[in-house]
N, C-alpha and C positions, 0 to 999 in steps of 0.2 A: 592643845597638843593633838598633834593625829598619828593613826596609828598603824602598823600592818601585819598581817599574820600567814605565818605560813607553816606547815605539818604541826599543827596546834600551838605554835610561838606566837605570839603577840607581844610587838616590842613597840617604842616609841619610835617615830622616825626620825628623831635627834638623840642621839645618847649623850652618854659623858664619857670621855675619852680620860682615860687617869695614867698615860707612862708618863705624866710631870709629878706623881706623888713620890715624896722624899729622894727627889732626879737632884742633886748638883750641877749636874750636866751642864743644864739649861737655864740655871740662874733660877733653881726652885729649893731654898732653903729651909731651916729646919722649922722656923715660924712659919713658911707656907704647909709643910707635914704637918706641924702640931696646930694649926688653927684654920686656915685656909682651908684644905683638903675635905677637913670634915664639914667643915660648914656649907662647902658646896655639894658635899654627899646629902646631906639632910635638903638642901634647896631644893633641887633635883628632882628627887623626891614627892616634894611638894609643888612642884612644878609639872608633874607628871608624867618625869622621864624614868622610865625601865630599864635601859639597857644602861650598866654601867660596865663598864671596859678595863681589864688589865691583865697582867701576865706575870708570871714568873720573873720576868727581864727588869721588869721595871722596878729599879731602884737599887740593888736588884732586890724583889721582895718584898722591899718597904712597903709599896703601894699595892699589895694584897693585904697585909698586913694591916696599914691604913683601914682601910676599906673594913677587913674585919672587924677591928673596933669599933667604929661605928657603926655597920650595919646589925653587928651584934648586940647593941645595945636595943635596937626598934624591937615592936612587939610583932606578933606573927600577923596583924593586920597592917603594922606598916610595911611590912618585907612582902606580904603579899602583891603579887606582878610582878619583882623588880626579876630581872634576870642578870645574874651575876657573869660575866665571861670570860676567862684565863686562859691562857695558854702555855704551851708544854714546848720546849726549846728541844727536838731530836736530835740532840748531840750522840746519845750510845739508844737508840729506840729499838731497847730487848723487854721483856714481858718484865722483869724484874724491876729495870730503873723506869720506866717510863711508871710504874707503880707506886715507888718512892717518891717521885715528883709528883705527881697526885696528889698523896700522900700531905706533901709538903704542905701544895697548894687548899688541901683541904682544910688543912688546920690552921694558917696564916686568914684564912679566909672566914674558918668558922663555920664550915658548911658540914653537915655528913655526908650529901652528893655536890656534885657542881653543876650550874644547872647548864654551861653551854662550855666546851672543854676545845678551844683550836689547836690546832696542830699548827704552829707557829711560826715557819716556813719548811719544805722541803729541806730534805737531808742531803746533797748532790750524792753522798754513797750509798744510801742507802733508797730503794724506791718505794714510792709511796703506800704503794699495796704492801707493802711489808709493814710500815707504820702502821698503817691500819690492825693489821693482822696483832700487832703488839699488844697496839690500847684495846681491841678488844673487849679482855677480860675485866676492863676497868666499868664498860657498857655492862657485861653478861653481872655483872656482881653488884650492881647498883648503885656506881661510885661515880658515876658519872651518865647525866640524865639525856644529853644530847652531844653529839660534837659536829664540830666543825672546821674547814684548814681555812690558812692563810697563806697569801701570797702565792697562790697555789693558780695553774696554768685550769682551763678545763680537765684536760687529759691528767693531768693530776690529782684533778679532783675524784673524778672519776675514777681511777685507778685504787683513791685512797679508800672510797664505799667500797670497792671490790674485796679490798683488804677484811675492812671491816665487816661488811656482812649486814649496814647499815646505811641510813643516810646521813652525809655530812651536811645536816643543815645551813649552814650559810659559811659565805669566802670574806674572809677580811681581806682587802687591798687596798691600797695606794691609788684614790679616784677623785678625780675633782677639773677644774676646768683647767688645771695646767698638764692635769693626768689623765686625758677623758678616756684614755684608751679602753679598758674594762665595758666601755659603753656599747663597743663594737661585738662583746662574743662573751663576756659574762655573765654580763646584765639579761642580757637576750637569754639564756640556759637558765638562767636564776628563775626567770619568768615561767620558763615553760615548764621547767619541773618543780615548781613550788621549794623554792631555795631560795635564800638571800644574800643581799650582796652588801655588806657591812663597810663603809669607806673612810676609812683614816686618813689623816692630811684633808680634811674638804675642802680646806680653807689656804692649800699650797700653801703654810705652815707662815700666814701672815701675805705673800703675796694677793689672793684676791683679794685685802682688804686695802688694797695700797700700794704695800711698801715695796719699794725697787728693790731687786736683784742683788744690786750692788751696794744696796745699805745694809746689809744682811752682815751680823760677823762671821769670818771665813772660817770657823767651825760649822756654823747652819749652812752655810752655802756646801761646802765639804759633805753634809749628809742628805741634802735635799737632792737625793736622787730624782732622775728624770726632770733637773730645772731643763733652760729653755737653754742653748747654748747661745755667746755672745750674739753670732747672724738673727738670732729671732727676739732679741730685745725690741725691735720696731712689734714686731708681734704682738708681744708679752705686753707692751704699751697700748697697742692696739685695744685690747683684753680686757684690762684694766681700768679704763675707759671709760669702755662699755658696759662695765659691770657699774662704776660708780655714776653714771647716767640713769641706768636704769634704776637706779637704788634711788635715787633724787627724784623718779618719775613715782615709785610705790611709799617714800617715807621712810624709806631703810636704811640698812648700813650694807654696805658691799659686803662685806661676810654675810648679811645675811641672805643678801643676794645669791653669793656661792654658794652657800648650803640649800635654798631653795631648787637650785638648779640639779644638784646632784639629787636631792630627795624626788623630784622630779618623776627620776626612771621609775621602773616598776620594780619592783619587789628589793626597793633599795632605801636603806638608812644610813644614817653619819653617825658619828661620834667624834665632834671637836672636845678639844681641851678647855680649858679656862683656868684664866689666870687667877679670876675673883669672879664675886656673884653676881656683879652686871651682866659681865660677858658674856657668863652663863645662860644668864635671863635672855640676852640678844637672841642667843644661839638658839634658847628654844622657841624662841618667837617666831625664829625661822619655818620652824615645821608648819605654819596655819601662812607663808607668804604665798600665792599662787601667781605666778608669772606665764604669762599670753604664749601661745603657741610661737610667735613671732618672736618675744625675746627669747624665749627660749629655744630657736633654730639660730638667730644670732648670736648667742653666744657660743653654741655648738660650733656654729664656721667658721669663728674667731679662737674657739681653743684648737679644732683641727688646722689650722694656720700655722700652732705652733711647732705641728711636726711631732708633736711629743707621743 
């Protein structure tokens, strides 16, 4: 496992992604919560991944909850490194509720602080420097040890430290070879100010490992924001390809190919999902893949192709 750090964080550069713990949604039922979940939380672990991933939304709750009980069980030498990270949904973001939500997530989780707290997308009425301005006191009063936003523009981000009076450590977004966008003006800011750039979806939520478009049930299709629209299906084929070319040339599997590619950038890490403890295992394997300046300009002009 390799690793990167920045304003004294040191994370894994594969996490574990958990909005499938106790999800229905997505075909993640109650024996995947009650056995599944934790078992890939303890792998993890021993795998050497840090950064484990969830929110408020997920499930909704469950999968803090989750997480609590398991990670609450380890001793203070196995919790030691892991970096817990949740997120705070700005539905009414006044000093009061964003406090109870905290709150919430403090105690589903098991924590006295948290150690990384996102702002989990922009309020559209409300502006970001005022979010900041809210959670605040959750920083000044030691409930909360670092934060950070998501889905958050630069100017957003930026706006939201103004709030705050801090730095918002790292952007969750939406980044991978179907989504390279963030590549162009994120990633670049993440680097220069010692920020990171946290990527959910790495894996275009099963496309780089494969699967067509159009196999997808029209639920995922329905929330796979930014897929490729019909005209770039030649693209997205194109893509897809190449990914699983280059994966036959290193011994790999196309996800992991994907996740190499995005781990790639500078001061950037993943957190895919998993369904089980293979996966798992794959995904982190990914973090030690290094791929040639060459596939990796390749793939680059092949997800720019897509327009996305």
């Amino acid at each position: 496992m390799r690793y990167i750090e920045a304003d004294g964080l040191r994370v894994s550069r594969i996490g574990l992604g958990t909005w499938q713990f106790g999800s229905r949604e997505w075909g993640y039922g109650e024996q995947y919560a009650a056995e599944t979940a934790p078992e890939l939380l303890r792998r993890a672990i021993e795998l050497g991944i840090t950064m484990i991933d969830t929110a408020e939304a997920y499930g909704p709750a469950r999968s803090e909850a989750i997480i609590g009980d398991e990670l609450g069980g380890l001793t203070d030498g196995q919790r030691a490194g892991v970096t817990v990270a949740t997120k705070l949904l700005p539905i009414a973001p006044t000093e009061r509720v964003v406090a109870w939500q905290c709150a919430g997530s403090r105690r589903r989780l098991r924590m006295d602080a948290l150690d990384l707290y996102y702002i989990h997308r922009p309020n559209p009425f409300v502006s970001p420097r005022r979010v900041g301005q809210a959670v605040r006191p959750l920083l000044r009063d030691g409930l909360v040890r670092r934060f950070g936003v998501s889905n958050h523009s630069v100017a957003q981000w930026q706006a939201f430290e103004r709030g705050l009076h801090a730095r918002a450590i790292a952007n969750q977004v939406r980044f991978s070879l179907v989504s390279p966008g963030p590549a162009s003006d994120l990633v670049p800011y993440a680097a220069e100010h010692q920020r990171l750039i946290v990527a959910y979806s790495p894996i275009g939520q099963g496309l780089l490992a494969g699967r067509p478009l159009a196999s997808l049930p029209l639920a995922r299709r329905a929330r796979f924001r930014g897929s490729p629209a019909e005209g770039s299906l030649q693209a997205l084929t194109r893509l897809q390809q190449a990914v699983a070319e280059i994966a036959t040339g290193h011994g790999a599997t196309p996800a992991q190919v994907a996740l190499a590619w995005v781990v790639s950038h500078p001061n950037t890490i993943a957190i895919p999902g998993a369904r089980n403890v293979r996966q798992l295992e794959l995904n982190a394997a990914a973090a030690d893949l290094e791929l040639s300046e060459e596939e990796l300009a390749r793939l680059a002009a092949l997800a720019a192709a897509l327009g996305q």
